[in-house]
C-alpha positions as a LaTeX table, in Angstrom:
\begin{tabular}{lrrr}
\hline
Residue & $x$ (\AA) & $y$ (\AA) & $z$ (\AA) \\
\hline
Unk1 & 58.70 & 99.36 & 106.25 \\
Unk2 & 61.22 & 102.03 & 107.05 \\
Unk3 & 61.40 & 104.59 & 104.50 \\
Unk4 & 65.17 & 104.81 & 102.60 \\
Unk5 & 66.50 & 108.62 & 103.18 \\
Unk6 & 67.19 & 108.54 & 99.13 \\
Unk7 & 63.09 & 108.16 & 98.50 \\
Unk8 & 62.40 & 111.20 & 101.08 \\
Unk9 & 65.32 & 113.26 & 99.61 \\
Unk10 & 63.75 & 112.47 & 95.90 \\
Unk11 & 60.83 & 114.25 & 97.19 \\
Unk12 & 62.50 & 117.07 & 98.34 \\
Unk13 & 64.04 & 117.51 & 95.56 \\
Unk14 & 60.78 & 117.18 & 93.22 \\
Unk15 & 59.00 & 119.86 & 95.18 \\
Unk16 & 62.05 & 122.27 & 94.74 \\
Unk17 & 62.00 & 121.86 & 90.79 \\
Unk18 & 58.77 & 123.65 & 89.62 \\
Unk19 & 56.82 & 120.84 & 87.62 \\
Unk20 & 53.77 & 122.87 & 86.23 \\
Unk21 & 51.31 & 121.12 & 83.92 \\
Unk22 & 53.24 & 120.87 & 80.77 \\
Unk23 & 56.64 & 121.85 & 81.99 \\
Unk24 & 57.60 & 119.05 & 84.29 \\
Unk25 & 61.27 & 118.71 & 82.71 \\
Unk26 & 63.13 & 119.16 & 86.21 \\
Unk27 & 60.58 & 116.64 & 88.00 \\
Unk28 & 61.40 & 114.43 & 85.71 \\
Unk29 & 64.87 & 114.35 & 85.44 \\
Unk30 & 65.39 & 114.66 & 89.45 \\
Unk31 & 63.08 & 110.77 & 88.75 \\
Unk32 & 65.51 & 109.71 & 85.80 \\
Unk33 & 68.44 & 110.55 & 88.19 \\
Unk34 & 67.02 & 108.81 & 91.47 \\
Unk35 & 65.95 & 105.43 & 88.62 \\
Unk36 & 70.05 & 105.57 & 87.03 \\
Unk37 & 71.31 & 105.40 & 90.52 \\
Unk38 & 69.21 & 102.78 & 91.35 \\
Unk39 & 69.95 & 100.78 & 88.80 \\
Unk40 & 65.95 & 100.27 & 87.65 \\
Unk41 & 65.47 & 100.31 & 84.25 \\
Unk42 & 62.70 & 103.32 & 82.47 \\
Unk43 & 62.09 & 105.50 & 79.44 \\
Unk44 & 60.78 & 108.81 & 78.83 \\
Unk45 & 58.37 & 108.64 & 76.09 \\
Unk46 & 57.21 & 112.07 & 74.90 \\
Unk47 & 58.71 & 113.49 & 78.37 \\
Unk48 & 56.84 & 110.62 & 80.33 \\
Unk49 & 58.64 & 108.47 & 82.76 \\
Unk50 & 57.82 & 104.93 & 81.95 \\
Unk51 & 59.59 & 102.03 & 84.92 \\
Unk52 & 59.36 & 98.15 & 84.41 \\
Unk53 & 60.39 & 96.10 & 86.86 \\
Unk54 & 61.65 & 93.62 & 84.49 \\
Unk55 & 62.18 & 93.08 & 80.82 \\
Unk56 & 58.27 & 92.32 & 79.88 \\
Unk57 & 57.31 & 89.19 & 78.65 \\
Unk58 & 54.15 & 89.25 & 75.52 \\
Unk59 & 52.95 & 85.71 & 77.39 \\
Unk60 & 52.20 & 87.77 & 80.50 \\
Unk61 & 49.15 & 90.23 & 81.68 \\
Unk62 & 50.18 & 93.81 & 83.14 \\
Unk63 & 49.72 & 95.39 & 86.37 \\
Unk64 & 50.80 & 99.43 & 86.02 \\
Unk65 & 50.93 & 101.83 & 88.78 \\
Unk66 & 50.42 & 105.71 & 87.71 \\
Unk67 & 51.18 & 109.30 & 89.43 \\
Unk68 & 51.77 & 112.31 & 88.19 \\
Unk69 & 54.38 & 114.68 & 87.86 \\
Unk70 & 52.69 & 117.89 & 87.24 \\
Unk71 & 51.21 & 120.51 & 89.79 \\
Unk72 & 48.80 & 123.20 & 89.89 \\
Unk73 & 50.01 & 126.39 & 90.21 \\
Unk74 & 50.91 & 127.70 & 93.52 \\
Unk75 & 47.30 & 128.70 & 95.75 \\
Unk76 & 46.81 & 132.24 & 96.57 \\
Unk77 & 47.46 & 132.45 & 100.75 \\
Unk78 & 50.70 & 130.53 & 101.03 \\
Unk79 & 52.37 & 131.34 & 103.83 \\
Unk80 & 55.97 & 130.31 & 103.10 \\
Unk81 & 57.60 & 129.42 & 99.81 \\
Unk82 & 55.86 & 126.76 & 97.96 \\
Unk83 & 59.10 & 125.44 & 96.30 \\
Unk84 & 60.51 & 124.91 & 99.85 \\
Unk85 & 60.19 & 121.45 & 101.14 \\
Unk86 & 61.89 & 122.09 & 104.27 \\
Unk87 & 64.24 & 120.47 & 106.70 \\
Unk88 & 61.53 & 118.79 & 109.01 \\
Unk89 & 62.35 & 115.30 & 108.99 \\
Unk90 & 58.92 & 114.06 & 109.70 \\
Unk91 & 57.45 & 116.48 & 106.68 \\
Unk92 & 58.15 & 117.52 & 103.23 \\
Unk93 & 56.25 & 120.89 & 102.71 \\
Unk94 & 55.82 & 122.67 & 99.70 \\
Unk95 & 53.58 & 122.33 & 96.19 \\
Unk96 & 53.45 & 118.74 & 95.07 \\
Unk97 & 54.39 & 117.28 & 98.41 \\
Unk98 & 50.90 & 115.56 & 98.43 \\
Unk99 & 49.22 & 115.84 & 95.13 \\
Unk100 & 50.68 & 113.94 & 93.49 \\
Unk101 & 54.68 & 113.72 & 94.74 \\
Unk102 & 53.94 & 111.05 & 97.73 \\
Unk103 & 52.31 & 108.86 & 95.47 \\
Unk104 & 55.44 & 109.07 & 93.04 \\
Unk105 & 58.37 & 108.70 & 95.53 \\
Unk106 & 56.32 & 105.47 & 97.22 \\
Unk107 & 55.75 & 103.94 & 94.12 \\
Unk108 & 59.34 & 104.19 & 93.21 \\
Unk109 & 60.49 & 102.75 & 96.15 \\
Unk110 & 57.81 & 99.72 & 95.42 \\
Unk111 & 59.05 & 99.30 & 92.02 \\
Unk112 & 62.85 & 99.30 & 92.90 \\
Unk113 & 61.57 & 96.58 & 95.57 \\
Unk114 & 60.20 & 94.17 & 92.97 \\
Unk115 & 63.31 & 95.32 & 90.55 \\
Unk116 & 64.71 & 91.65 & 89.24 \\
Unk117 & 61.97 & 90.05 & 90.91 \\
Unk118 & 60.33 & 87.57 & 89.11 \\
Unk119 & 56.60 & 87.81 & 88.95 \\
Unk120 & 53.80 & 86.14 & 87.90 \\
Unk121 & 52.69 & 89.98 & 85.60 \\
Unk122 & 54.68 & 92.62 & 84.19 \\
Unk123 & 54.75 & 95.27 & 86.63 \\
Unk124 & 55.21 & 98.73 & 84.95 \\
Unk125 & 55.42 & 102.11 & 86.46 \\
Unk126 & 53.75 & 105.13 & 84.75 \\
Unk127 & 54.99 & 108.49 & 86.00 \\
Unk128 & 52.64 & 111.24 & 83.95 \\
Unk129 & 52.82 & 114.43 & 82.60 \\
Unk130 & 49.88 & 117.06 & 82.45 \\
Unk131 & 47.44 & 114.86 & 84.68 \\
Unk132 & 45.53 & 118.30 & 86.12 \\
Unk133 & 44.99 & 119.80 & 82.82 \\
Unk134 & 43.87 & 116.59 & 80.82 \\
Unk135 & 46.70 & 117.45 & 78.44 \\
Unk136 & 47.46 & 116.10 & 74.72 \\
Unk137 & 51.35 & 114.56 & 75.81 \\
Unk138 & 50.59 & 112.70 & 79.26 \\
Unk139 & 48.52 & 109.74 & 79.95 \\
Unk140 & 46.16 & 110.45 & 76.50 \\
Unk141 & 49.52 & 110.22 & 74.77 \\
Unk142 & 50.54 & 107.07 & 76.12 \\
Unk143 & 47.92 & 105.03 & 75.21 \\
Unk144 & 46.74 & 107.28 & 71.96 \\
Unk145 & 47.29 & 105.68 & 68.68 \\
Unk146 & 51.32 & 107.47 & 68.41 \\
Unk147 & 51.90 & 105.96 & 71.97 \\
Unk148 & 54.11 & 103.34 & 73.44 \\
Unk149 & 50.93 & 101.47 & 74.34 \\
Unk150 & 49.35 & 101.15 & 71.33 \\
Unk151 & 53.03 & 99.19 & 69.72 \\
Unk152 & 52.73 & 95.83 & 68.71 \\
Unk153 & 54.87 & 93.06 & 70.31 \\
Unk154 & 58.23 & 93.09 & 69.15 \\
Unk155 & 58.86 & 96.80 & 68.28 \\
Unk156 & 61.43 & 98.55 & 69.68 \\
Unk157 & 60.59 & 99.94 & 72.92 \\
Unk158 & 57.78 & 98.12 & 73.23 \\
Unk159 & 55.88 & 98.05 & 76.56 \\
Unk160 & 52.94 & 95.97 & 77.45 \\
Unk161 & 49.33 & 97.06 & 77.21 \\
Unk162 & 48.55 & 97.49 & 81.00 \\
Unk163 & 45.77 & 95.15 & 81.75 \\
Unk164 & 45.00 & 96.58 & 85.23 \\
Unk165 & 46.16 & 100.00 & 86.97 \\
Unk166 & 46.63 & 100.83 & 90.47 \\
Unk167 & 46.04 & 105.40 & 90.42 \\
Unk168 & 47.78 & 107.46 & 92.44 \\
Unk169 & 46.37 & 109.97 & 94.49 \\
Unk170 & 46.13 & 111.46 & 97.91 \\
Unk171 & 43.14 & 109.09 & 99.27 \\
Unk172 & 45.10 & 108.68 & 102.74 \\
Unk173 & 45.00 & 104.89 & 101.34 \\
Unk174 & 41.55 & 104.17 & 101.62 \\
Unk175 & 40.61 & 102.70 & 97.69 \\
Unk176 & 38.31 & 104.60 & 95.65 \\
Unk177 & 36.61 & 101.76 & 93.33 \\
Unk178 & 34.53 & 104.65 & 91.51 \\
Unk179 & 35.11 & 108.57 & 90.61 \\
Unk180 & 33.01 & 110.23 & 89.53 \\
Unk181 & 33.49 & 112.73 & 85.99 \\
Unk182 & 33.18 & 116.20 & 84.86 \\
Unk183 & 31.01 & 117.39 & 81.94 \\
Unk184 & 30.86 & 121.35 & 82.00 \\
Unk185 & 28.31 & 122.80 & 79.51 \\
Unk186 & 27.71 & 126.30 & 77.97 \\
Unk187 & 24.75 & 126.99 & 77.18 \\
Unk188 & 23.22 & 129.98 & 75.09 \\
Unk189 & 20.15 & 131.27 & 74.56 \\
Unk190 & 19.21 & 133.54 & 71.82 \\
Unk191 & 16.27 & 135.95 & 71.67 \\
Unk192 & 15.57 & 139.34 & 70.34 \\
Unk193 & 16.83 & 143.07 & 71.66 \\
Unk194 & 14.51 & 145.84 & 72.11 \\
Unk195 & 13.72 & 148.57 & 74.24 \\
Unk196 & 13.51 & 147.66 & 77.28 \\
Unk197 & 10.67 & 150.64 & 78.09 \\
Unk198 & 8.48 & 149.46 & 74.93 \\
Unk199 & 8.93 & 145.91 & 75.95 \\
Unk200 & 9.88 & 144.99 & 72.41 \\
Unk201 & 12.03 & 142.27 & 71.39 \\
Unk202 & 12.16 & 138.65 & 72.51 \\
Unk203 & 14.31 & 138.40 & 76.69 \\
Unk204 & 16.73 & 135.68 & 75.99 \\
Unk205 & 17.11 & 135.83 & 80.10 \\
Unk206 & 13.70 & 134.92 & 80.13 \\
Unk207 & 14.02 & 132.24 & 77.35 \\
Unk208 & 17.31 & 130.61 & 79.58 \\
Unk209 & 15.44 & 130.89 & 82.86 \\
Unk210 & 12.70 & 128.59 & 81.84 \\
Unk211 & 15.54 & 126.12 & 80.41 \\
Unk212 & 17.54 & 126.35 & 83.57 \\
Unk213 & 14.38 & 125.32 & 85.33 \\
Unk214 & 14.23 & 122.20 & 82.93 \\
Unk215 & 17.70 & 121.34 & 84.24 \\
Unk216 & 16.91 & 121.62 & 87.22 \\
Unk217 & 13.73 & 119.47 & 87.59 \\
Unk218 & 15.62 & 117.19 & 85.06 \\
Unk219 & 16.74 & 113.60 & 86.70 \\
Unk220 & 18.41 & 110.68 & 85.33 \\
Unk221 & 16.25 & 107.59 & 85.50 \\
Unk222 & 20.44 & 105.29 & 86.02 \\
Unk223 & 21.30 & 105.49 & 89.32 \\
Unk224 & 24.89 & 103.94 & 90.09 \\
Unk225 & 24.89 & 101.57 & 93.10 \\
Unk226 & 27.85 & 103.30 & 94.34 \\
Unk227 & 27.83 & 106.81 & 93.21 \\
Unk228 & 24.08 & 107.51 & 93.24 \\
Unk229 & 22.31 & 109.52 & 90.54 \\
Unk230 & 23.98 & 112.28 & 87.92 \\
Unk231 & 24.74 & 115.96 & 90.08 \\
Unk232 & 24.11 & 118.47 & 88.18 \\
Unk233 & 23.87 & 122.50 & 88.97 \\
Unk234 & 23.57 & 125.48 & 86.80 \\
Unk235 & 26.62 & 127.47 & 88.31 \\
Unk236 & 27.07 & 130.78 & 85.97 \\
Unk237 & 24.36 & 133.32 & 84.20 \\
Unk238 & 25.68 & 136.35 & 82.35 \\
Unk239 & 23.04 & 138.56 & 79.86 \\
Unk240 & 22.27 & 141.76 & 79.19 \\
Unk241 & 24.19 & 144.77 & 78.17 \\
Unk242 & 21.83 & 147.95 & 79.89 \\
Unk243 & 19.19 & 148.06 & 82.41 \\
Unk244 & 17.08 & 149.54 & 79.04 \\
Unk245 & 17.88 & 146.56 & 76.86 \\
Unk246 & 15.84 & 143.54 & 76.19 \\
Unk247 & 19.06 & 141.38 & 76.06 \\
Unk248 & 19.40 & 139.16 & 72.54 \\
Unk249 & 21.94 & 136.09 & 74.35 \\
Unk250 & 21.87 & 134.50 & 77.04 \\
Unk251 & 24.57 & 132.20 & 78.36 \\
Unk252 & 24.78 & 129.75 & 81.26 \\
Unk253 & 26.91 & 127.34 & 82.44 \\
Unk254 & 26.04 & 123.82 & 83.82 \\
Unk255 & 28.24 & 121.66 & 85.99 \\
Unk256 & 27.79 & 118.17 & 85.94 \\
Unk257 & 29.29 & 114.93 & 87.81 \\
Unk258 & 28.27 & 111.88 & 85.83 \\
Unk259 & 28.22 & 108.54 & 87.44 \\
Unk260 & 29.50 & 105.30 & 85.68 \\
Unk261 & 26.67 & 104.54 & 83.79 \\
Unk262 & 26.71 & 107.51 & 81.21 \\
Unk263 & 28.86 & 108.81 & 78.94 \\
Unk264 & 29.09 & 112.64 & 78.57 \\
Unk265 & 28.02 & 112.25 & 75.18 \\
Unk266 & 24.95 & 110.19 & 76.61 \\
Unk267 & 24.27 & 113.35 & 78.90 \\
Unk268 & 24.67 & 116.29 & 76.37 \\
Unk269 & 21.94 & 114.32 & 74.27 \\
Unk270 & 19.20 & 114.31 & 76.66 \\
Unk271 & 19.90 & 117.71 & 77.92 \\
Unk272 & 20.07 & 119.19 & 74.50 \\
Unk273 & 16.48 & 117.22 & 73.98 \\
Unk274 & 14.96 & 118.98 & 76.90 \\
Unk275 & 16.44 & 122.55 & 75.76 \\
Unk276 & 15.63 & 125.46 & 73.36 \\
Unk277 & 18.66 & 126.59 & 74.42 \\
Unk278 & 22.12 & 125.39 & 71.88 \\
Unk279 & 23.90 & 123.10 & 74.64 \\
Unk280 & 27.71 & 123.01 & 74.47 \\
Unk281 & 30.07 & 120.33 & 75.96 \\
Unk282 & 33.59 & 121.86 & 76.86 \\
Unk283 & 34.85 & 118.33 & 76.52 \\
Unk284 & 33.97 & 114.94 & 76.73 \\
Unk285 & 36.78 & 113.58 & 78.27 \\
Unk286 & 36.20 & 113.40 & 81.53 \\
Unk287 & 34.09 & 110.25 & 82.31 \\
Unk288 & 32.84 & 108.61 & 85.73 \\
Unk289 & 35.01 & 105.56 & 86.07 \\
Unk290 & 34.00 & 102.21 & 88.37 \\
Unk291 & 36.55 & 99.02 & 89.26 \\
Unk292 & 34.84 & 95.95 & 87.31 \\
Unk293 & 32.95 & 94.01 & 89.94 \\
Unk294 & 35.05 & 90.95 & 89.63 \\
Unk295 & 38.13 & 92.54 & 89.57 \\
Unk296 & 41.37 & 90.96 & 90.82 \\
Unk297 & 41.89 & 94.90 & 92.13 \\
Unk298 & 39.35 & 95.10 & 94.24 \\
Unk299 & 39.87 & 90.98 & 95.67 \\
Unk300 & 43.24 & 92.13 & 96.30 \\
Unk301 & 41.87 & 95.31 & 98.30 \\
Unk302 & 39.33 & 93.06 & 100.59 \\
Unk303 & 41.76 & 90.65 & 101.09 \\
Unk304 & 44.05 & 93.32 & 103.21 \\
Unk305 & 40.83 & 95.00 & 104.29 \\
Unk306 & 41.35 & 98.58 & 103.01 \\
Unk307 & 38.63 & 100.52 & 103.21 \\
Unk308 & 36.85 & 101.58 & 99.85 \\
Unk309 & 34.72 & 104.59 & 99.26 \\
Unk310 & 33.14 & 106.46 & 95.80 \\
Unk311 & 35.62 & 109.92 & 94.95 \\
Unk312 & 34.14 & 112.78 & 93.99 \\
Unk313 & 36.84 & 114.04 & 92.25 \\
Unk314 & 38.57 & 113.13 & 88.80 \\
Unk315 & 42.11 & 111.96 & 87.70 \\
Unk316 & 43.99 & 110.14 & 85.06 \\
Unk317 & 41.80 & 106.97 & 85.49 \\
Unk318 & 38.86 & 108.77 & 83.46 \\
Unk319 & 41.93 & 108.67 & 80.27 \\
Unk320 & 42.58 & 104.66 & 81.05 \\
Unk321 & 40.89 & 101.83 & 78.64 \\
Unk322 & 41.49 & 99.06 & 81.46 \\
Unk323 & 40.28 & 98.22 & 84.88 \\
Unk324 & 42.33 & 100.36 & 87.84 \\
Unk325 & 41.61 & 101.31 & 91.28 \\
Unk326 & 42.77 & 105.01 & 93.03 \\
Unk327 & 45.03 & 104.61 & 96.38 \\
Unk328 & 47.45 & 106.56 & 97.59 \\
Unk329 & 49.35 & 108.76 & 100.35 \\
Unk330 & 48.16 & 112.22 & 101.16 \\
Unk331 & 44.83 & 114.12 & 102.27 \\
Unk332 & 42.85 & 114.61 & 99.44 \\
Unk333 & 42.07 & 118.07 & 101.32 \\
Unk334 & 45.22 & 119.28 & 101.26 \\
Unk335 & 45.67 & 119.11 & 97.51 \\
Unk336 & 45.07 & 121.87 & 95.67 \\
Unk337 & 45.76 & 124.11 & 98.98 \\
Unk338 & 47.94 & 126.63 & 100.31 \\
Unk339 & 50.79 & 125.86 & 102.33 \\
Unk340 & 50.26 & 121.56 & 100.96 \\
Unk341 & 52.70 & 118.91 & 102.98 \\
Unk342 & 52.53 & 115.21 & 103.38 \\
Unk343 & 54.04 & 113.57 & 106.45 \\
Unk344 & 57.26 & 110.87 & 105.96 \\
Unk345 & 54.87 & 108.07 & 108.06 \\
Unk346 & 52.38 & 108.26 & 105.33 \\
Unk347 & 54.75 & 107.64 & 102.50 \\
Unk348 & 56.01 & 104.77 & 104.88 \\
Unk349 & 52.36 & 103.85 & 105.01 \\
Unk350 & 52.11 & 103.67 & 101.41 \\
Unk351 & 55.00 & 101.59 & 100.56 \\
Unk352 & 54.29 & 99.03 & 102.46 \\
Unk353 & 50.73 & 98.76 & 101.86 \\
Unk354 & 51.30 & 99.12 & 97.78 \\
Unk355 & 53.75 & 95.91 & 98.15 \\
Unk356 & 51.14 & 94.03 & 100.18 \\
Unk357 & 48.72 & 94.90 & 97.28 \\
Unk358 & 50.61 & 93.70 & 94.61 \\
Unk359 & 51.18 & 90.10 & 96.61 \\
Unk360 & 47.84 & 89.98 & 97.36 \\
Unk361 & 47.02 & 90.80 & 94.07 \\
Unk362 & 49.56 & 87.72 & 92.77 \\
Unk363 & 47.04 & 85.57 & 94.79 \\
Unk364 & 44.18 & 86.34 & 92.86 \\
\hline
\end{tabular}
């Protein structure tokens, strides 16, 4: 499928408007404008871009697609301006381009292809603010107890409860059908000072060594079929105040990628069981996250034989409370990068496989 010159141009136009996590107002209207000349129907909830395909009807299911707005801010080592996409016709250039902006542009152009059409779901677009910070006003929002998710049938604005959710993210199309979470832990040990030349005093370094060596023998007896067991490394040590000081604290940090089958509460529990040292979570938001077995996602996926694989990274699917799958345009390795692009053939890519997914997914 041949790419319309408005979708590319959208792009462009995305990655000249800065779109920071939590101020992604010119992103978002350079989407409202491309939608209003289009003639597709949306509303921005709380600064959220929310596209249905159709007017939704309560006796059907929902299939959503998601992608973010927001960026990080620009890497250190760019080597050109990161809010120029350039004239290349083959590449858009710039921050965005590929995390998350080719995932937004395709699935707009897949939405305004099914626009009218009638189909056998609601098909609802998502377009998210503050996905890389895990913010209060993006996808949390949505479907938190004030959001247009959590409205009964019948109430004004109301949209429909998506029952499945195809993520967006640079996964050069392969499907992720597990990712795995984040749980970062402080942890602080407390001991005694003294002098250091009297050996007085109680060495909380010594007291947070012999709990970092707990972690580290520690393993988790559930190991995910497709994600393997629970990583987990100590990653930061700071103590002491003088080389003549018994040091009093201790603290550490611990970086952890759960699988599926915990929760991060699960996790802090039986580390904190194992530990003298006080254990504490940053947040326990970001959970591992797996495609139901038997889901119509992942028949749909087999069925055009995309390949799958297990992502070691996070996104908005950790905030969803239904079954979803991760696909999308881009090079996960350019994300996050200096001097980021994504070529026009892998937005072209995209689109067409997106539209193949949601027939195939019709099917089953």
């Amino acid at each position: 499928m041949k790419t319309e010159s408005d979708t590319i141009d959208l792009l462009r136009h995305i990655v000249h408007a800065p779109s920071q996590s939590s101020n992604e107002e010119a992103a978002a209207a350079w989407v409202t404008w491309w939608l209003d000349n289009n003639g597709v129907p949306y509303s921005t909830p709380r600064g959220n871009v929310v596209v249905t395909a159709a007017t939704p009807d309560p006796a059907k299911r929902t299939l959503a697609m998601t992608a973010h707005l927001d960026t990080v801010p620009p890497a250190a080592g760019y080597t050109r301006d990161p809010y120029d996409p350039g004239t290349d016709p083959d590449v858009i250039r710039g921050l965005g381009s590929n995390d998350d902006g080719g995932s937004v542009v395709s699935m707009l152009a897949v939405m305004k292809h099914f626009h009218g059409k009638d189909l056998p779901f609601n098909l609802i677009l998502m377009l998210v603010r503050e996905e890389e910070c895990s913010g209060p006003d993006g996808i949390r929002w949505l479907f938190g107890p004030e959001g247009p998710f959590s409205q009964g049938q019948g109430t004004p604005g109301w949209l429909p409860t998506p029952d499945w959710t195809i993520v967006g993210e640079p996964t050069r199309m392969r499907a992720a059908t597990s990712e795995r979470g984040l749980l970062v832990i402080d942890g602080e040990s407390c001991g005694e000072s003294g002098h250091a030349a009297r050996g007085d005093g109680v060495n909380a370094l010594y007291l947070a060594m012999e709990d970092i060596a707990r972690l580290r023998a520690h393993r988790f007896t559930r190991v995910s079929p497709e994600m393997g067991e629970v990583r987990l490394n100590v990653t930061q040590i700071i103590s002491g105040t003088a080389h003549n000081v018994i040091p009093d604290r201790c603290r550490f940090v611990v970086d952890i990628r759960p699988n599926e089958l915990y929760t991060p509460r699960e996790i802090l529990d039986e580390l904190q069981e194992i530990c003298h040292s006080h254990l504490q979570a940053r947040n326990l938001l970001h959970r591992a996250s797996a495609t139901a077995p038997d889901s119509p996602l992942r028949k749909a996926v087999t069925a055009l034989g995309i390949d799958t694989y297990s992502s070691p990274t996070s996104s908005d699917w950790m905030q969803l409370p239904c079954d979803a799958i991760k696909i999308g345009p881009g090079d996960p390795a350019r994300s996050h990068r200096a001097d980021e692009f994504i070529l026009v053939e892998e937005i072209e890519e995209a689109i067409t496989t997106y539209i193949k997914l949601i027939n195939s997914f019709c099917d089953n």
